[in-house]
PyMOL Python script that loads the backbone (N, CA, C, O; Angstrom):
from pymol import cmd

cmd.read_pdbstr("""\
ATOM      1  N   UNK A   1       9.019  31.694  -9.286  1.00  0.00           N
ATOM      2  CA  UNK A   1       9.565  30.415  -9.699  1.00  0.00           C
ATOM      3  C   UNK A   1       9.118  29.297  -8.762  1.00  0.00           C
ATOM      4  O   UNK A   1       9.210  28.133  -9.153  1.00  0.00           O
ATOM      5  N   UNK A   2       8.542  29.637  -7.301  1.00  0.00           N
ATOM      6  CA  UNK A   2       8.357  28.781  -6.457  1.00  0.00           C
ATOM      7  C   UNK A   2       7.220  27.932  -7.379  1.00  0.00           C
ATOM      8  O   UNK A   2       7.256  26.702  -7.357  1.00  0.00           O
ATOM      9  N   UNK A   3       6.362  28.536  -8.069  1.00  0.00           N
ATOM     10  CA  UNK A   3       4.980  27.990  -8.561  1.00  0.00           C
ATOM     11  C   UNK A   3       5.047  26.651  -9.231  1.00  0.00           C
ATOM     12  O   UNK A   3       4.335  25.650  -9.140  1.00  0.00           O
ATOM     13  N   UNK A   4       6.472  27.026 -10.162  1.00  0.00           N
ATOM     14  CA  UNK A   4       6.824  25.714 -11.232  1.00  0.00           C
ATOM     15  C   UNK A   4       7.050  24.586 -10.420  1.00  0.00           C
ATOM     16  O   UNK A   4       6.596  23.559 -10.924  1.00  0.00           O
ATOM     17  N   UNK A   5       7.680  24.413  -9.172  1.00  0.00           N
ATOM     18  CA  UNK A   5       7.270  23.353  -8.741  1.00  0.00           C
ATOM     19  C   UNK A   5       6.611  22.950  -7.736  1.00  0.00           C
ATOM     20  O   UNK A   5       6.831  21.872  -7.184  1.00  0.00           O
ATOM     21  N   UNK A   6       5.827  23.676  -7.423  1.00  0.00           N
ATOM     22  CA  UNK A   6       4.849  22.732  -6.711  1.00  0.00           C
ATOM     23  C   UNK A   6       3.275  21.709  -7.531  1.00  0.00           C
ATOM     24  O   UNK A   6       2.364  22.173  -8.216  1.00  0.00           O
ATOM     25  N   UNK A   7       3.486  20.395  -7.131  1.00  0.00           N
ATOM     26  CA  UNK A   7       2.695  19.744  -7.450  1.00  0.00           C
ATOM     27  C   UNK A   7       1.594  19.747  -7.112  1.00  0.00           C
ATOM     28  O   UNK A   7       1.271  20.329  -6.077  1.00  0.00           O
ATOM     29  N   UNK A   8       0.403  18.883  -8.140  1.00  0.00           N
ATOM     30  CA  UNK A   8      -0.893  18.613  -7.607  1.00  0.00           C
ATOM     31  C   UNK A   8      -0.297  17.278  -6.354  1.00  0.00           C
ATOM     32  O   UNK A   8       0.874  16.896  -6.362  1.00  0.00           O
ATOM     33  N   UNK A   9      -1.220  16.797  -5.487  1.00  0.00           N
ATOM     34  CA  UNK A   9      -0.955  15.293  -4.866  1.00  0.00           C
ATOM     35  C   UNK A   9      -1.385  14.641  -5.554  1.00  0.00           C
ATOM     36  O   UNK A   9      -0.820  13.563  -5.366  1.00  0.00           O
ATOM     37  N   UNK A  10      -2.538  14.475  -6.813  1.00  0.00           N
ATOM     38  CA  UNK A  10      -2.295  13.576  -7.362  1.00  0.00           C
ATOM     39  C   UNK A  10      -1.342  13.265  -8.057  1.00  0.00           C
ATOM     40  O   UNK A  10      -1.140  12.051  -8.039  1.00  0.00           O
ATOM     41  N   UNK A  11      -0.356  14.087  -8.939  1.00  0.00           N
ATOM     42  CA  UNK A  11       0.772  13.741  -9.502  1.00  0.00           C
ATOM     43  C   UNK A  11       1.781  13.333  -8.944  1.00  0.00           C
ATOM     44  O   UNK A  11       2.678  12.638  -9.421  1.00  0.00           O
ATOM     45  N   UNK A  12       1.634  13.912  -7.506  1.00  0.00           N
ATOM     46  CA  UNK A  12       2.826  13.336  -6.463  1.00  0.00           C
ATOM     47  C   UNK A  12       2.540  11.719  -6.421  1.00  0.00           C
ATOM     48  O   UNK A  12       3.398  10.913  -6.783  1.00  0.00           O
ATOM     49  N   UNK A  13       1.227  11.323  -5.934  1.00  0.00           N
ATOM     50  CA  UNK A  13       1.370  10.273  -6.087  1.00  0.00           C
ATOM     51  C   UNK A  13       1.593   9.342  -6.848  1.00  0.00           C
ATOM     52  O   UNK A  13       2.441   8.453  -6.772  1.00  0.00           O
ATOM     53  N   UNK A  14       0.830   9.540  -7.588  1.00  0.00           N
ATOM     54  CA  UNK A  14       1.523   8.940  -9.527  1.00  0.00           C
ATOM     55  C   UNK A  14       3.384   8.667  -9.443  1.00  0.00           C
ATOM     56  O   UNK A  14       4.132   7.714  -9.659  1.00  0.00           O
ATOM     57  N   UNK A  15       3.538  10.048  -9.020  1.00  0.00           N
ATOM     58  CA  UNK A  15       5.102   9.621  -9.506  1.00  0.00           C
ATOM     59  C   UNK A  15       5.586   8.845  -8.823  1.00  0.00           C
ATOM     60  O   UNK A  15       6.265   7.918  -9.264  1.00  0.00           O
ATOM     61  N   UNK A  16       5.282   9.097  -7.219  1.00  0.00           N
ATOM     62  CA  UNK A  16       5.744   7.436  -5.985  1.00  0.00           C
ATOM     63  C   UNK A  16       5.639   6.891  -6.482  1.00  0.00           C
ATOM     64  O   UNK A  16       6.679   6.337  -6.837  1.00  0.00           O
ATOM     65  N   UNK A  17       4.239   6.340  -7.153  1.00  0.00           N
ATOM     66  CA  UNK A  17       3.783   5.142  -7.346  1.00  0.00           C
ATOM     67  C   UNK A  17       4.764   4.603  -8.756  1.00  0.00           C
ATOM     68  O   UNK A  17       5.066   3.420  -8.911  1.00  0.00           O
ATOM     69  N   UNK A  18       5.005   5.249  -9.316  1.00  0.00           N
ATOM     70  CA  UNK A  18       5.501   4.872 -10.263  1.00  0.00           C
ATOM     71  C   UNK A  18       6.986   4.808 -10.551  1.00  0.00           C
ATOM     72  O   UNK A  18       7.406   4.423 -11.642  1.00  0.00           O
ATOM     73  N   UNK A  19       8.021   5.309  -9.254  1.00  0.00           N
ATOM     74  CA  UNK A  19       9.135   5.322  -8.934  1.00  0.00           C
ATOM     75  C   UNK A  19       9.051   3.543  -8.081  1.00  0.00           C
ATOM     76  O   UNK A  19       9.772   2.591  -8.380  1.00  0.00           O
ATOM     77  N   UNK A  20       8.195   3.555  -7.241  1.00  0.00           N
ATOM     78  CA  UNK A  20       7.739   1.946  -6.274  1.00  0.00           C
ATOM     79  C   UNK A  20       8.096   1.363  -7.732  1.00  0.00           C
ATOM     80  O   UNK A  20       9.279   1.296  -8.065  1.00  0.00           O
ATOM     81  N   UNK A  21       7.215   1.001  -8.480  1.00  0.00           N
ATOM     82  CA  UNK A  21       7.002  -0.044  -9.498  1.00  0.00           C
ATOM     83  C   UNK A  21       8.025   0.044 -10.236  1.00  0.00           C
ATOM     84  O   UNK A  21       8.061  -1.068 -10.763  1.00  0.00           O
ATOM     85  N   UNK A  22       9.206   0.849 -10.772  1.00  0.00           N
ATOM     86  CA  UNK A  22      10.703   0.810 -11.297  1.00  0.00           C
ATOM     87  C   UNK A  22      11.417   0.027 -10.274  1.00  0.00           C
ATOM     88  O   UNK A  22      12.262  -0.793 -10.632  1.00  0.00           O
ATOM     89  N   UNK A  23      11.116   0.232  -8.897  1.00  0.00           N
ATOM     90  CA  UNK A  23      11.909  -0.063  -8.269  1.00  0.00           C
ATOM     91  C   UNK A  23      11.873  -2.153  -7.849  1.00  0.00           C
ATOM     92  O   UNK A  23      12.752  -2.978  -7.599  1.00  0.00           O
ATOM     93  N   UNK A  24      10.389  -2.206  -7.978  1.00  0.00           N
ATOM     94  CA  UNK A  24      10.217  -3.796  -8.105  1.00  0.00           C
ATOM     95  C   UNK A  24      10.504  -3.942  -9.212  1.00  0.00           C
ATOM     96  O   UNK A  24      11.465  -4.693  -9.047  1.00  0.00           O
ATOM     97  N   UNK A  25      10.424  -3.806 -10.315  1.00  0.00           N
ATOM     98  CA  UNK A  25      10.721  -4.431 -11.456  1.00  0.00           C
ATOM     99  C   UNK A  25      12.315  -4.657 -11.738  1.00  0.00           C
ATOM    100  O   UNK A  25      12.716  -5.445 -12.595  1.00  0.00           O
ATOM    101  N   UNK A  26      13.388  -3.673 -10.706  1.00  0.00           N
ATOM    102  CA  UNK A  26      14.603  -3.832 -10.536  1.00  0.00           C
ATOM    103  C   UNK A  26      14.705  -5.145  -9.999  1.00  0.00           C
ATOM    104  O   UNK A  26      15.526  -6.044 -10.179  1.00  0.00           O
ATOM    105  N   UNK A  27      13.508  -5.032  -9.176  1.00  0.00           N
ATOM    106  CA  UNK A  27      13.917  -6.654  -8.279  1.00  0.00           C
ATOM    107  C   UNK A  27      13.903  -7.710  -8.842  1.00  0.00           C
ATOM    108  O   UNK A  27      14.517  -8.758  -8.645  1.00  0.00           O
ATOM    109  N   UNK A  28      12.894  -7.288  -9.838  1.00  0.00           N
ATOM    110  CA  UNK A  28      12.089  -8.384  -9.901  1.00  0.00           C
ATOM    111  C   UNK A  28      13.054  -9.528 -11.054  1.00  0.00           C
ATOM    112  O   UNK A  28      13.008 -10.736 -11.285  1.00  0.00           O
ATOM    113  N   UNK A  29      14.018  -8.184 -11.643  1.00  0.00           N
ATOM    114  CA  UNK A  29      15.172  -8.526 -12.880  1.00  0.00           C
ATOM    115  C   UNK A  29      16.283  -9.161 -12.569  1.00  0.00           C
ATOM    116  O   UNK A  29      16.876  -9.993 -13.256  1.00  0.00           O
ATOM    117  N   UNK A  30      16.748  -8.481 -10.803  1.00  0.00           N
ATOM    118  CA  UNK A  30      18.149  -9.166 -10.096  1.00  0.00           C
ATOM    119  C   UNK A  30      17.485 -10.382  -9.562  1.00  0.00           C
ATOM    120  O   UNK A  30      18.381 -11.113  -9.141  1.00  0.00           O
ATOM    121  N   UNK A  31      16.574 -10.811  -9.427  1.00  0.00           N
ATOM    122  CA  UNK A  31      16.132 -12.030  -8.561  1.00  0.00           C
ATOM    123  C   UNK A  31      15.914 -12.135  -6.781  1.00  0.00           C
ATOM    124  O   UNK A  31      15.696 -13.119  -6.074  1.00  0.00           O
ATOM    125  N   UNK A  32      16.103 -10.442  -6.377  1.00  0.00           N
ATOM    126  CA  UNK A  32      15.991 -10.488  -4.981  1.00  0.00           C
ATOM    127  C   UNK A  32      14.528 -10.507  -4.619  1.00  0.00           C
ATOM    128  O   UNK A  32      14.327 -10.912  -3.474  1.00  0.00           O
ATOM    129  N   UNK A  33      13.415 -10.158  -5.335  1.00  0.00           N
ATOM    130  CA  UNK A  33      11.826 -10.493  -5.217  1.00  0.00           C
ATOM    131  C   UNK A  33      11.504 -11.747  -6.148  1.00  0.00           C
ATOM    132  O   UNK A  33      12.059 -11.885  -7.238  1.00  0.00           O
ATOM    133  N   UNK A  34      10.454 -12.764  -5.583  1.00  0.00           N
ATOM    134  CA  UNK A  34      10.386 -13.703  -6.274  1.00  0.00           C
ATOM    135  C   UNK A  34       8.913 -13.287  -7.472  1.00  0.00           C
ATOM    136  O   UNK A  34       8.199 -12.297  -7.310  1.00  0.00           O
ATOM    137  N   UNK A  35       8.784 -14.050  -8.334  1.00  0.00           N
ATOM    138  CA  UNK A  35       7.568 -13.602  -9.122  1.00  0.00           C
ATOM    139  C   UNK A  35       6.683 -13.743  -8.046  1.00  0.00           C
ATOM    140  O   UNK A  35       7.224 -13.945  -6.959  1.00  0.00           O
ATOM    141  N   UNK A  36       5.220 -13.675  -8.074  1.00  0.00           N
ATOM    142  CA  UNK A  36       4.126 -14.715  -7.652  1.00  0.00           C
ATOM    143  C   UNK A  36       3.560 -15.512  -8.458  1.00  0.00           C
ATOM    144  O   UNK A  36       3.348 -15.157  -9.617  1.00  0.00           O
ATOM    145  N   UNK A  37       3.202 -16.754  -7.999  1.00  0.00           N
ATOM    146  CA  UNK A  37       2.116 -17.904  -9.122  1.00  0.00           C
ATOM    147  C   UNK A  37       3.542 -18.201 -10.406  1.00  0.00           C
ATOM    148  O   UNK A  37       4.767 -18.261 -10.301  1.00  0.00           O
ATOM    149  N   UNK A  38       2.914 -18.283 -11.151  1.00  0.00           N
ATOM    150  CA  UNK A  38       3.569 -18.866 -11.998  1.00  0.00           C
ATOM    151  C   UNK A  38       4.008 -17.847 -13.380  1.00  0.00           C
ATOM    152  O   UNK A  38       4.091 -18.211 -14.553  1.00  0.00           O
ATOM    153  N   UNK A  39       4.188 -16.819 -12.958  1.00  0.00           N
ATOM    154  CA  UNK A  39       4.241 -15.606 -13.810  1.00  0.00           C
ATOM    155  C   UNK A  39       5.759 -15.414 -14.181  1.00  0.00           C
ATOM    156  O   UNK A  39       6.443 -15.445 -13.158  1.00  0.00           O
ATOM    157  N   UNK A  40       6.284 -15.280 -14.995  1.00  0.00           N
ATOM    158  CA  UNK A  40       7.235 -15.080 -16.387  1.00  0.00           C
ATOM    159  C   UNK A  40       7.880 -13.466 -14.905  1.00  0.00           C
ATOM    160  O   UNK A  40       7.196 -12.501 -14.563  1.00  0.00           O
ATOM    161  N   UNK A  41       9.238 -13.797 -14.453  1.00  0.00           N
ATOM    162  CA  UNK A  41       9.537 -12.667 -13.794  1.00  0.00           C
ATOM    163  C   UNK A  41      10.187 -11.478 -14.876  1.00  0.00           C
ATOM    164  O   UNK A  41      10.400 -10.336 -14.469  1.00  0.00           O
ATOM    165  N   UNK A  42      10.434 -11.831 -16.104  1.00  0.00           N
ATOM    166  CA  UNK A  42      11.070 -10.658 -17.214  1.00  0.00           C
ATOM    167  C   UNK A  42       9.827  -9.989 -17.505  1.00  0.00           C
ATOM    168  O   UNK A  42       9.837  -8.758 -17.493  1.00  0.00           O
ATOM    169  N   UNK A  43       8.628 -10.678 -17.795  1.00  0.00           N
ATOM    170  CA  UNK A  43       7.215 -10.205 -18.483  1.00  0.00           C
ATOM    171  C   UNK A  43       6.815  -9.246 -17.108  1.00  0.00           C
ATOM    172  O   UNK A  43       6.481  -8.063 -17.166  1.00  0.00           O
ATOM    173  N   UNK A  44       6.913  -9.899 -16.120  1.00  0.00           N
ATOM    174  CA  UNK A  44       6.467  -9.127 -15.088  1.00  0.00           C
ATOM    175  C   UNK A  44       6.855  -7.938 -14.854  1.00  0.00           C
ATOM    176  O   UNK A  44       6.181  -6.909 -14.811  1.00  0.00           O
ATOM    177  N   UNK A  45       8.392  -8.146 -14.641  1.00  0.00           N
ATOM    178  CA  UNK A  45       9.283  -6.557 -14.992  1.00  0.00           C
ATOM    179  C   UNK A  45       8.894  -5.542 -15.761  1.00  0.00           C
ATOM    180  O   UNK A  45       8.575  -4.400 -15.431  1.00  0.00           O
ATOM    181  N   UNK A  46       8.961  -6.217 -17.177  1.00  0.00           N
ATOM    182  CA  UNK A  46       8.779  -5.188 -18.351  1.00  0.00           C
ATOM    183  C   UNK A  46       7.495  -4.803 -18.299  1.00  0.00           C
ATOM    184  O   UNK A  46       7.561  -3.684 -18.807  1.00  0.00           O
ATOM    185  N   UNK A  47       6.353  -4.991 -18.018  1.00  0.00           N
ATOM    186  CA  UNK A  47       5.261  -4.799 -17.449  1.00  0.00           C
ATOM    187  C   UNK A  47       5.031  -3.761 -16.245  1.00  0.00           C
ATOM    188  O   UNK A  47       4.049  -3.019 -16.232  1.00  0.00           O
ATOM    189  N   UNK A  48       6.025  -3.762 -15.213  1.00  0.00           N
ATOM    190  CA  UNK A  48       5.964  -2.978 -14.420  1.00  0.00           C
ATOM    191  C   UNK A  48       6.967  -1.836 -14.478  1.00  0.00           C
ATOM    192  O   UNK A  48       6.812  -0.806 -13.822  1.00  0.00           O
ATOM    193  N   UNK A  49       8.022  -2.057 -15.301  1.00  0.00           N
ATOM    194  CA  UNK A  49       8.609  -0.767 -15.576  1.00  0.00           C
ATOM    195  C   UNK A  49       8.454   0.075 -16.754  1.00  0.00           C
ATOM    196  O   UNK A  49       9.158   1.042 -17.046  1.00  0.00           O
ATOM    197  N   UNK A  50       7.357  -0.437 -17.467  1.00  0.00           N
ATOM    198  CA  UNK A  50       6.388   0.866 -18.570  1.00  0.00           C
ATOM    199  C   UNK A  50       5.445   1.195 -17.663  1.00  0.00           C
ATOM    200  O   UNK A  50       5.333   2.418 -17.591  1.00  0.00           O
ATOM    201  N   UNK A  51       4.375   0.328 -16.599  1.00  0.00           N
ATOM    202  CA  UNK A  51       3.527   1.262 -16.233  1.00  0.00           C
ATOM    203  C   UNK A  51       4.296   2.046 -15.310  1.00  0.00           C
ATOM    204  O   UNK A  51       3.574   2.987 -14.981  1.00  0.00           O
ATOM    205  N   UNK A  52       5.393   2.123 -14.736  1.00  0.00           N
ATOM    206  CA  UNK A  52       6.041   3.062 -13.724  1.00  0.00           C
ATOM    207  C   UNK A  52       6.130   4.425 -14.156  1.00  0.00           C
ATOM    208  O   UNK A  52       5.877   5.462 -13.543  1.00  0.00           O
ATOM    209  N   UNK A  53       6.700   4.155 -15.791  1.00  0.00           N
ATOM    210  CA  UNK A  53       7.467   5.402 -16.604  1.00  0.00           C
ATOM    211  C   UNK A  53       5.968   5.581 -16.856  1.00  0.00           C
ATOM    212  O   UNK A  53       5.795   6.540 -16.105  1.00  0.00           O
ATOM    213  N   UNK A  54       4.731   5.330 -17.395  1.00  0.00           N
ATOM    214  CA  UNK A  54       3.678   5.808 -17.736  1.00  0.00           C
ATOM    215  C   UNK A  54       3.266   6.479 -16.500  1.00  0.00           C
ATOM    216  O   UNK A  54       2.565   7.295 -17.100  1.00  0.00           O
ATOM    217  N   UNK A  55       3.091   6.876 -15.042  1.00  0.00           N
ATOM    218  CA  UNK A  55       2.704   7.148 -14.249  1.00  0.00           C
ATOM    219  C   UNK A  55       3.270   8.347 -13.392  1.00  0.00           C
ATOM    220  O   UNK A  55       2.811   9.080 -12.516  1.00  0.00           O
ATOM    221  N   UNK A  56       5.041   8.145 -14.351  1.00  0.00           N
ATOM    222  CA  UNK A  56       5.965   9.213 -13.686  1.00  0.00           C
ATOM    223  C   UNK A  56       5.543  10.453 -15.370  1.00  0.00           C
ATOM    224  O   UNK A  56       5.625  11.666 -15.177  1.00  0.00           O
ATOM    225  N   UNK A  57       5.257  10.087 -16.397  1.00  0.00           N
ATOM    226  CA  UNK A  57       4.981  10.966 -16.964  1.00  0.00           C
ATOM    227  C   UNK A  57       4.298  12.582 -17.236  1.00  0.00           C
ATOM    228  O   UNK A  57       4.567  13.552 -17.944  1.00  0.00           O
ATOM    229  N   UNK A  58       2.897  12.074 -15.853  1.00  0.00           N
ATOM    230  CA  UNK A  58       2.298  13.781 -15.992  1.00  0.00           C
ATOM    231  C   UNK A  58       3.139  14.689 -15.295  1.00  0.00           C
ATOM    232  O   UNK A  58       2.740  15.854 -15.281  1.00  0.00           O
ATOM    233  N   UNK A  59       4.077  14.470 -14.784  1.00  0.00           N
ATOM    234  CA  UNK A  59       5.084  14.883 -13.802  1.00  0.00           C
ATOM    235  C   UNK A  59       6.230  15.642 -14.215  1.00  0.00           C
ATOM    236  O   UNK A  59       6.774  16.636 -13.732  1.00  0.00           O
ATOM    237  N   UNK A  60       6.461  14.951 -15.203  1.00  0.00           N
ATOM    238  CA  UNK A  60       7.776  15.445 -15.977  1.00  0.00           C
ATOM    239  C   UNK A  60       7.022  16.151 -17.028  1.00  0.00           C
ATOM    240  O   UNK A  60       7.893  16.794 -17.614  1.00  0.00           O
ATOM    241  N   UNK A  61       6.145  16.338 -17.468  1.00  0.00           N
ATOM    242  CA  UNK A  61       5.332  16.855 -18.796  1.00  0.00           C
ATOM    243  C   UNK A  61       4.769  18.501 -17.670  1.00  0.00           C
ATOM    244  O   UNK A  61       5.478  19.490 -17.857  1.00  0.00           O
ATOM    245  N   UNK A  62       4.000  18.606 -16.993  1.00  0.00           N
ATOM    246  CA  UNK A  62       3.807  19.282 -15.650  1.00  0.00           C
ATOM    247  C   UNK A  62       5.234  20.018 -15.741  1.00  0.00           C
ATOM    248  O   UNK A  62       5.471  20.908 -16.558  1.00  0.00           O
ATOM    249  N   UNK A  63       6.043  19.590 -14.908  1.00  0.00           N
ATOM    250  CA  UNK A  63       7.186  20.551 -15.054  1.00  0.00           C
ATOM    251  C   UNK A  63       7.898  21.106 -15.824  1.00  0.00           C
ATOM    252  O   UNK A  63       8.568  22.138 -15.808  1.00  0.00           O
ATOM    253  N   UNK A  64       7.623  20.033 -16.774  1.00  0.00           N
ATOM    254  CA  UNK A  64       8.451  20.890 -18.357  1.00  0.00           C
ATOM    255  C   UNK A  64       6.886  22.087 -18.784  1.00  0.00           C
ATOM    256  O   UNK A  64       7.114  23.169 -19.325  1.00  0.00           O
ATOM    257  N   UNK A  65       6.208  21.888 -18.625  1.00  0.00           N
ATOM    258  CA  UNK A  65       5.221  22.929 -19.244  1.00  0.00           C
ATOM    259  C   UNK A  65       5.479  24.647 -18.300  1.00  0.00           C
ATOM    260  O   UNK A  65       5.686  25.819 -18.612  1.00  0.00           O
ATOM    261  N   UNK A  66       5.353  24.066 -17.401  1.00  0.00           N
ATOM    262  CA  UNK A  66       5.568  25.422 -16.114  1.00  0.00           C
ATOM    263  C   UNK A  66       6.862  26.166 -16.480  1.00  0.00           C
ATOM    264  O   UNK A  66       7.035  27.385 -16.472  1.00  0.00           O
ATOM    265  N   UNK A  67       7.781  25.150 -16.817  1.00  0.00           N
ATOM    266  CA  UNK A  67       9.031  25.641 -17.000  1.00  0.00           C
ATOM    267  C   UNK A  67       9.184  26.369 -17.731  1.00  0.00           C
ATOM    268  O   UNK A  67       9.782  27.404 -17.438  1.00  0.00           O
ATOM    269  N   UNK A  68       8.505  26.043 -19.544  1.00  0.00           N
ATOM    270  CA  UNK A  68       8.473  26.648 -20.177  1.00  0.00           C
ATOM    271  C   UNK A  68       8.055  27.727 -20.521  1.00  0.00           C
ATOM    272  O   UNK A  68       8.542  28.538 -21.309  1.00  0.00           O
ATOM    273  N   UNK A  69       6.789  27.773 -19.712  1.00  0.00           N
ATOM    274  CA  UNK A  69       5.772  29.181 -19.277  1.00  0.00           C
ATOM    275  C   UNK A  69       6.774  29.981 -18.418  1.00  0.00           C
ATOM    276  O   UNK A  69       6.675  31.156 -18.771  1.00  0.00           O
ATOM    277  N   UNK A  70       7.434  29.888 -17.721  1.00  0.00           N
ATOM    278  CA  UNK A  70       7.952  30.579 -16.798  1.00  0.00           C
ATOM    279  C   UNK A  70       9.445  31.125 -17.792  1.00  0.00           C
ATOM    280  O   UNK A  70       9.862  32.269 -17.607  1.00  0.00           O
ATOM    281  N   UNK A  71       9.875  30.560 -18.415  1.00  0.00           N
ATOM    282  CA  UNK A  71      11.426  31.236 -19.041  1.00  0.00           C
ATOM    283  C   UNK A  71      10.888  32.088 -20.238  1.00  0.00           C
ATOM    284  O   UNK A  71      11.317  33.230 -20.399  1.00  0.00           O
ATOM    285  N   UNK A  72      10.197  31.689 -20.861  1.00  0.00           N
ATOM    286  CA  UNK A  72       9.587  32.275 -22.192  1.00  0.00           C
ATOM    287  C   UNK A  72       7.817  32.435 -21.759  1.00  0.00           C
ATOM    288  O   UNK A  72       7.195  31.393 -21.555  1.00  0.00           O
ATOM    289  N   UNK A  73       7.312  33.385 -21.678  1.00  0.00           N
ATOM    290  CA  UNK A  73       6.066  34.297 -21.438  1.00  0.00           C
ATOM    291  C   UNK A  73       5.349  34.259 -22.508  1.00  0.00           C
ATOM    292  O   UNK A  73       4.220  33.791 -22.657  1.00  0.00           O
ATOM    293  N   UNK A  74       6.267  34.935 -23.503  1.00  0.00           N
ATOM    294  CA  UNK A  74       6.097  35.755 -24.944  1.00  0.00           C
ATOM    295  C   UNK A  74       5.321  34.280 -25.697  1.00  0.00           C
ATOM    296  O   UNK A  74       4.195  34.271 -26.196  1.00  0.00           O
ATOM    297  N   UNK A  75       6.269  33.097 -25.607  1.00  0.00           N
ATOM    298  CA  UNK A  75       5.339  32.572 -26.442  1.00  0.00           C
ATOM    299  C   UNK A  75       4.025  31.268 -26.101  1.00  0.00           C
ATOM    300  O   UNK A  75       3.692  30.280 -26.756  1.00  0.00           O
ATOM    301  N   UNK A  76       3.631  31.709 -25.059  1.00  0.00           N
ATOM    302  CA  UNK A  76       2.242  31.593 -24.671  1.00  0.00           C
ATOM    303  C   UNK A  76       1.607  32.463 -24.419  1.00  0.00           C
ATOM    304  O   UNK A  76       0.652  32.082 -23.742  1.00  0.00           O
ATOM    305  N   UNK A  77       1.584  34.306 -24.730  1.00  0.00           N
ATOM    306  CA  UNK A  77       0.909  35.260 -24.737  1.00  0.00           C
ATOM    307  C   UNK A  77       0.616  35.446 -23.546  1.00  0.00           C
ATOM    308  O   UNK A  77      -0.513  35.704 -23.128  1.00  0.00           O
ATOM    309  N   UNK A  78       1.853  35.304 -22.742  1.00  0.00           N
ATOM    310  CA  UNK A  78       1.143  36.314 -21.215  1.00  0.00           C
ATOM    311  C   UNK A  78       2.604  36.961 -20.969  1.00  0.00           C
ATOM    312  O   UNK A  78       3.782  36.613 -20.880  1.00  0.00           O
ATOM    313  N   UNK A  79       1.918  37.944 -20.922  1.00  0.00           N
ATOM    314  CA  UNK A  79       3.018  39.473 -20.536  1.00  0.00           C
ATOM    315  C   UNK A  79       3.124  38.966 -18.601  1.00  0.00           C
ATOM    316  O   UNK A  79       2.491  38.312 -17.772  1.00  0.00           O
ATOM    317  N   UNK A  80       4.471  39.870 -18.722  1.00  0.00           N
ATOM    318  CA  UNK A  80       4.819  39.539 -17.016  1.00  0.00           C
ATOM    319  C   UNK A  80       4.127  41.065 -16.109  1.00  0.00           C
ATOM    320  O   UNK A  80       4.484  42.229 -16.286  1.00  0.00           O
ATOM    321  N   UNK A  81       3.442  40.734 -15.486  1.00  0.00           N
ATOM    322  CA  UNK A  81       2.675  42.262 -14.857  1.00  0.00           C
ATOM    323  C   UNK A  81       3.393  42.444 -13.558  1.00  0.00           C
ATOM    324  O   UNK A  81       2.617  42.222 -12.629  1.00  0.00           O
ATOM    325  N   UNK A  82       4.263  42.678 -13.267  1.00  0.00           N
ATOM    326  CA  UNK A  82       4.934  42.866 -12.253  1.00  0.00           C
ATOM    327  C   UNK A  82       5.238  44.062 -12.288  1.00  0.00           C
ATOM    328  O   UNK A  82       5.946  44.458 -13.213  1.00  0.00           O
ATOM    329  N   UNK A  83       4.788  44.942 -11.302  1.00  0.00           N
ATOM    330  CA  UNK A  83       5.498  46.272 -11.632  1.00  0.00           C
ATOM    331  C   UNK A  83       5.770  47.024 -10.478  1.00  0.00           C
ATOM    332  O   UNK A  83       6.335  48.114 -10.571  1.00  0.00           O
TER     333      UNK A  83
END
""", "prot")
cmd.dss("prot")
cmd.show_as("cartoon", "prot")
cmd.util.cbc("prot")
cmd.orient("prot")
């Protein structure tokens, strides 16, 4: 079971990166970060909290796949050889 979660680093990073960018776009919604230039701070948000969730995705897709391989065998055709 240890296998299911360990990550690639690139997905690790993806998901920081994409936990960071939820986390400005929080800001960016309460008003404690200012926009930059002259940029729309809601557009900016909503902008940065789809690419966040797009980035935390191979991550959660990754673990749900392992997961699933790992509880049910049978229906991805690999027998458990442990003996």
């Amino acid at each position: 079971m240890q296998n299911v979660t360990r990550l690639p680093r690139m997905v690790l990073v993806a998901e920081a990166l994409g936990g960071l960018m939820i986390l400005a776009a929080l800001l960016l919604v309460n008003r404690w970060l200012p926009a930059p230039g002259t940029l729309d701070a809601k557009a900016l948000a909503t902008g940065l909290f789809i690419a966040g969730i797009v980035l935390m995705l191979p991550a959660a897709w990754l673990l749900m796949w392992r997961t699933a391989k790992a509880i049910a065998p049978q229906l991805f055709n690999h027998t458990d050889k442990k003996r």
